[in-house]
Residue frames relative to the residue before (quaternion, step in Angstrom):
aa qw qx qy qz dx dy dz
X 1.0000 0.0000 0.0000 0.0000 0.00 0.00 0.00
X 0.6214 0.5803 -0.2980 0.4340 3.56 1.04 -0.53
X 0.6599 0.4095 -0.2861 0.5612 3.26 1.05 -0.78
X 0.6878 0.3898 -0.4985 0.3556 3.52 0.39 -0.52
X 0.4627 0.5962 -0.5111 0.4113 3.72 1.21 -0.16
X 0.7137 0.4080 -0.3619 0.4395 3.36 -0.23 -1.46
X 0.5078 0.5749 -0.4953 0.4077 3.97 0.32 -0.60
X 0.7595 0.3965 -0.2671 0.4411 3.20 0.22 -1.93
X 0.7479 0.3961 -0.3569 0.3954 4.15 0.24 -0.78
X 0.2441 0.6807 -0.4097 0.5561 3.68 1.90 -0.10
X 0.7886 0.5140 -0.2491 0.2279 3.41 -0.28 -1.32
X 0.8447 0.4417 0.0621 0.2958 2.47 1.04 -2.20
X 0.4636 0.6553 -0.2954 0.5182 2.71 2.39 0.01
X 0.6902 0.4882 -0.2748 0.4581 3.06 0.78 -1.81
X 0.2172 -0.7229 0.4923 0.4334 4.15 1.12 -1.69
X 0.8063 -0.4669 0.1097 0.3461 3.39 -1.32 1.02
X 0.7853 0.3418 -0.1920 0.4791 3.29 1.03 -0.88
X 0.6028 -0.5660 0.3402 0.4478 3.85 1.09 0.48
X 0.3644 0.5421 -0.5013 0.5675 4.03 1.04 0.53
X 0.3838 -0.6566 0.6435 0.0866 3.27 -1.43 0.68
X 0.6621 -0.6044 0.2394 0.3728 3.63 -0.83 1.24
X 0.8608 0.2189 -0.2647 0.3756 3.15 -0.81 1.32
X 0.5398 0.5399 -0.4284 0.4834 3.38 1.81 0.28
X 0.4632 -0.6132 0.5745 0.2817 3.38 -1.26 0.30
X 0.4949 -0.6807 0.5348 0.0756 3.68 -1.45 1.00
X 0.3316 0.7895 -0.5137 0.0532 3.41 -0.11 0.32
X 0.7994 -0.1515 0.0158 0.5812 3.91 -0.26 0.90
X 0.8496 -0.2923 0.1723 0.4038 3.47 0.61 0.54
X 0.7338 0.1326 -0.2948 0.5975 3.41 1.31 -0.08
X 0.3625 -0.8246 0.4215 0.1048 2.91 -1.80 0.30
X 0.4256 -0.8587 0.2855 -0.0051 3.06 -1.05 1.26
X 0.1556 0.9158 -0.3686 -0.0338 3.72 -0.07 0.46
X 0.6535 -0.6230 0.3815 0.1981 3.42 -1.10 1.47
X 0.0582 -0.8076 0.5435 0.2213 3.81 -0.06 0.42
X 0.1120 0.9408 -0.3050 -0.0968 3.39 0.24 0.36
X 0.4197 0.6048 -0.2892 0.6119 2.79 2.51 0.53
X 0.8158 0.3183 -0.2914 0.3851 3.32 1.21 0.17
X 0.0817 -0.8376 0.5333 0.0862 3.59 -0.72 0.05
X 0.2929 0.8830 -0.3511 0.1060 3.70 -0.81 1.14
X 0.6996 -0.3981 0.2668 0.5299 3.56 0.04 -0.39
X 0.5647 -0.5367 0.3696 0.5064 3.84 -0.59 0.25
X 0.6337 0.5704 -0.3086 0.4218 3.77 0.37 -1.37
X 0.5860 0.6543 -0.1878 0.4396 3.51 0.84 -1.40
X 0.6207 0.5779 -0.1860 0.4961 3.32 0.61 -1.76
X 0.7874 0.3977 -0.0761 0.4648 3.22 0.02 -2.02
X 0.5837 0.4185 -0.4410 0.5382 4.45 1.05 0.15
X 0.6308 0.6240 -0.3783 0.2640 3.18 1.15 -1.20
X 0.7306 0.3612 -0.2255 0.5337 3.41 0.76 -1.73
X 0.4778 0.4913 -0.5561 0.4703 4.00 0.34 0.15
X 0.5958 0.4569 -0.4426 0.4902 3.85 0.28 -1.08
X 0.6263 0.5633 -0.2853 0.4572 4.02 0.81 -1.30
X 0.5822 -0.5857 0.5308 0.1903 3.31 0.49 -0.33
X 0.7064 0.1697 -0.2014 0.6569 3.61 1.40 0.59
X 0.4538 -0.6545 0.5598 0.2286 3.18 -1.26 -0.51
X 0.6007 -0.6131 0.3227 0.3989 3.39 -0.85 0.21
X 0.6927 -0.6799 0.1783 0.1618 3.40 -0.94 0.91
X 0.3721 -0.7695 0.5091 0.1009 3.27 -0.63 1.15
X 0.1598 0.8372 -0.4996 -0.1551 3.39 -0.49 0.63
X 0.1220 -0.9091 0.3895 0.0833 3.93 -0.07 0.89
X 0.7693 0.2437 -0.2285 0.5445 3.49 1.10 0.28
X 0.3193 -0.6020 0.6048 0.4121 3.57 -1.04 0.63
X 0.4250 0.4334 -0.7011 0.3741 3.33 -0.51 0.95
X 0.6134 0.6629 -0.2404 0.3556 3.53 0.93 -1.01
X 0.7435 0.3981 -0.0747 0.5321 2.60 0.79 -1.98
X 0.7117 0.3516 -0.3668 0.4851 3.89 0.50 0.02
X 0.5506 0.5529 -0.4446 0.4399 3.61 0.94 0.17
X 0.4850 0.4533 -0.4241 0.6160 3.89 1.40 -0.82
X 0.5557 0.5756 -0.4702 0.3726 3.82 0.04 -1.07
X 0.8298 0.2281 -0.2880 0.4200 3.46 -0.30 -1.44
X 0.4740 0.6984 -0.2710 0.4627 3.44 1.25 -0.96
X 0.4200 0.5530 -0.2784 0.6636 4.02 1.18 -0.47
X 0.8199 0.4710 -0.1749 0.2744 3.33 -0.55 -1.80
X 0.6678 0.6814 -0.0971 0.2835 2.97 0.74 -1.56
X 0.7257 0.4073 0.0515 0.5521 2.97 1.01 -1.88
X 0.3448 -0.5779 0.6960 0.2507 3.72 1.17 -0.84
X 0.1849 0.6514 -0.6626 0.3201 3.89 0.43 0.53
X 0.1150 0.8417 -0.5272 -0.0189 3.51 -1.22 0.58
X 0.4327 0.5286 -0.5117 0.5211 4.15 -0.48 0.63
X 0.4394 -0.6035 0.6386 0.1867 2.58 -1.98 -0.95
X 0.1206 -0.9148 0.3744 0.0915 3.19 -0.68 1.31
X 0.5449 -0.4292 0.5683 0.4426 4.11 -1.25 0.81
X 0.0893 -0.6497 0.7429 0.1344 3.13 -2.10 0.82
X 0.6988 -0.4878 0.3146 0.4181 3.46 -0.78 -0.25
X 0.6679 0.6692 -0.2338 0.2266 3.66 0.82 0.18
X 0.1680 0.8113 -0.5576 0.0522 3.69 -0.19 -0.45
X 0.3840 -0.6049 0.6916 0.0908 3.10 -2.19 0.43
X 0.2546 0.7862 -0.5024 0.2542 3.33 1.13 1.03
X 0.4570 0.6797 -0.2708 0.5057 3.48 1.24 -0.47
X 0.8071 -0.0432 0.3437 0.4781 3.46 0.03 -1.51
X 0.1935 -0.7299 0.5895 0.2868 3.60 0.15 0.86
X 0.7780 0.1941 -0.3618 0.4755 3.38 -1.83 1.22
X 0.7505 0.4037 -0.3364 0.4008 3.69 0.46 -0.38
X 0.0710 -0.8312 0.5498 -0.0426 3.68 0.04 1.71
X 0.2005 -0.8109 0.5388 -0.1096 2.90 -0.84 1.89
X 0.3274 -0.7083 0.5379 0.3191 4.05 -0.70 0.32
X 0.3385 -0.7780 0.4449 0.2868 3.32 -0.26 0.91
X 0.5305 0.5567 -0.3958 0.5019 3.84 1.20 -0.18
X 0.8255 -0.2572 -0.0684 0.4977 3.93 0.44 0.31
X 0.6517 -0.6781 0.2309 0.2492 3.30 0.65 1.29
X 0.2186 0.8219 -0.4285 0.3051 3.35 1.84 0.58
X 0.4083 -0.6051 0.5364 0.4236 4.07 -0.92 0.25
X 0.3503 -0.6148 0.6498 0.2776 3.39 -1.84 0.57
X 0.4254 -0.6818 0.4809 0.3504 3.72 -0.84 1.43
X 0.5700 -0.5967 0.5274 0.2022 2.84 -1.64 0.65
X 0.8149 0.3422 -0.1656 0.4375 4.16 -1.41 0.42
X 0.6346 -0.4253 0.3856 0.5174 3.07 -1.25 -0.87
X 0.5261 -0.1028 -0.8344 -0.1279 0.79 -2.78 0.59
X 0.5866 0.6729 -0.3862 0.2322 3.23 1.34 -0.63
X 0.7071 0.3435 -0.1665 0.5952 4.24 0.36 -1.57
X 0.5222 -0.6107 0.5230 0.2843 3.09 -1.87 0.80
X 0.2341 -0.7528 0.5224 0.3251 3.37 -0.84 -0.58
X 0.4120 -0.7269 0.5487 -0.0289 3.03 -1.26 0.90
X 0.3982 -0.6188 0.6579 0.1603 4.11 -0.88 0.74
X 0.0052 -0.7827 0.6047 -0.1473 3.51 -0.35 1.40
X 0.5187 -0.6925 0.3536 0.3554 3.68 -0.78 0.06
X 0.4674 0.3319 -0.4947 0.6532 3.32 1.13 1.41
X 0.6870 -0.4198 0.3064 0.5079 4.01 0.61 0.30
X 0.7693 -0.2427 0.3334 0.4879 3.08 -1.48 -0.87
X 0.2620 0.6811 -0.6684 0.1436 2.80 -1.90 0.75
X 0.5507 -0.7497 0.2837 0.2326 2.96 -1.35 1.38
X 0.4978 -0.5856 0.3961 0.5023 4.26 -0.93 0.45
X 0.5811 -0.0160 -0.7767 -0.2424 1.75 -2.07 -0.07
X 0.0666 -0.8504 0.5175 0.0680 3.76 -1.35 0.48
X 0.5806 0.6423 -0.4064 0.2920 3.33 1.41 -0.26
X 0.6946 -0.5479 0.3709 0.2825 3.74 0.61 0.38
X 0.7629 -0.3489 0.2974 0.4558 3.31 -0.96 -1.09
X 0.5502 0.5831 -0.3598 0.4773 3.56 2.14 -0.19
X 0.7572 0.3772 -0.1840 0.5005 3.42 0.92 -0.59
X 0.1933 -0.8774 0.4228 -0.1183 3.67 -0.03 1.57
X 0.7784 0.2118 0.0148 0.5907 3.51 1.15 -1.61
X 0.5486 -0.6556 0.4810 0.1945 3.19 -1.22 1.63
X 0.4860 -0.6727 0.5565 -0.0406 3.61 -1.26 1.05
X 0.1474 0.5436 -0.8082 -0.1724 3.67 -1.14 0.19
X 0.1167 -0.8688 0.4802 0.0313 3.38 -0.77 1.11
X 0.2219 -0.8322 0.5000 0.0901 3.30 -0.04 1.33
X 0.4555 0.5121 -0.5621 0.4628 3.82 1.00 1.00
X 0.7028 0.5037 -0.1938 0.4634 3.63 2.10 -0.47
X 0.5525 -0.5987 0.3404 0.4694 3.09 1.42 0.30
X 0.4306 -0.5901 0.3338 0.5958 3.98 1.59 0.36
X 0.3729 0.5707 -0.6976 0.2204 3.64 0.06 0.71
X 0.7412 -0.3146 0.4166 0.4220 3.62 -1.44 -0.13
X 0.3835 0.6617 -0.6442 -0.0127 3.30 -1.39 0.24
X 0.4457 -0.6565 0.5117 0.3294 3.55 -1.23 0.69
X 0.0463 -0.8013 0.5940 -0.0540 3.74 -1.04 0.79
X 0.5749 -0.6511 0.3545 0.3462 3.59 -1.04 0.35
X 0.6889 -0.6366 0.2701 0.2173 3.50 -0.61 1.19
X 0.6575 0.4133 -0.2704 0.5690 3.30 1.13 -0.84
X 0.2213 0.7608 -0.5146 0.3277 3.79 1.00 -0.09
X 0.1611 -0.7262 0.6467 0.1687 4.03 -0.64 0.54
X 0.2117 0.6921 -0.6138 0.3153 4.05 -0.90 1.23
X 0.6208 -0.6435 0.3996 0.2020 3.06 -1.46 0.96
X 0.3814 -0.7785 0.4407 0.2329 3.40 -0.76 0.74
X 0.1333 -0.7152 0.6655 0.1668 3.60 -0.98 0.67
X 0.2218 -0.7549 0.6172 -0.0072 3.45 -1.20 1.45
X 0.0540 -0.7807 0.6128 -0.1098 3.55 -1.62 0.40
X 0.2937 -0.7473 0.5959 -0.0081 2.95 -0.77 2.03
């Protein structure tokens, strides 16, 4: 009977789906909103290493619409650093957590009203390096300048 206790308060620490209290679940890893912090990309990306992850990868719009409602819900507010950039190679967006490409378009980048019309980010060139959920974009993608100060989202 003891052990099945400690299990159960085990659990309830760690929470049902193996995220510790207050991270979010999302296929298996977990994710968590800093919303007590705010900083540069680099920063961001030392912080959640010190955390014990790295900054967040999102690869499916399942993913990306689970932060979305997951945003909503809570009344979450800012903007948050993902794990990516084109610091390497302008245009070539890379996750920095296993060097995987970051898809291109929708559902994923925002779009933007350019002087040939619409079209989708990233657009900022060589000024705009580190990958955004940008909540001026409705949390869609958007490339932005690095030194930019925004909460990090991490992932264990």
């Amino acid at each position: 009977m003891k052990g099945l206790c400690l299990l159960v308060v085990a659990v309830m620490a760690v929470g049902c789906h193996g995220c510790p209290d207050g991270w979010l679940d999302v296929n298996g890893s977990c994710f968590y909103f800093h919303q007590d912090q705010s900083m540069p990309w680099e920063d961001a990306e030392r912080f959640c290493e010190t955390s014990g992850g790295s900054l967040a990868k999102i690869g499916s719009a399942k993913e990306l619409r689970a932060f979305y409602e997951y945003i909503l819900t809570y009344s979450l507010s800012g903007s948050y650093w993902l794990g990516a950039s084109d610091q390497g190679y302008e245009g070539d967006w890379l996750w920095v957590s296993d060097n995987s490409r970051v898809d291109r378009g929708t559902p994923f980048w925002a779009i933007h009203n350019g002087i040939f019309g619409w079209d989708h980010e990233p657009s900022g060139g060589t000024e705009e390096n580190c990958l955004l959920l940008d909540e001026n974009r409705k949390h869609y993608f958007n490339d932005v300048n690095c030194n930019l100060i925004h909460h990090p989202l991490c992932m264990t």
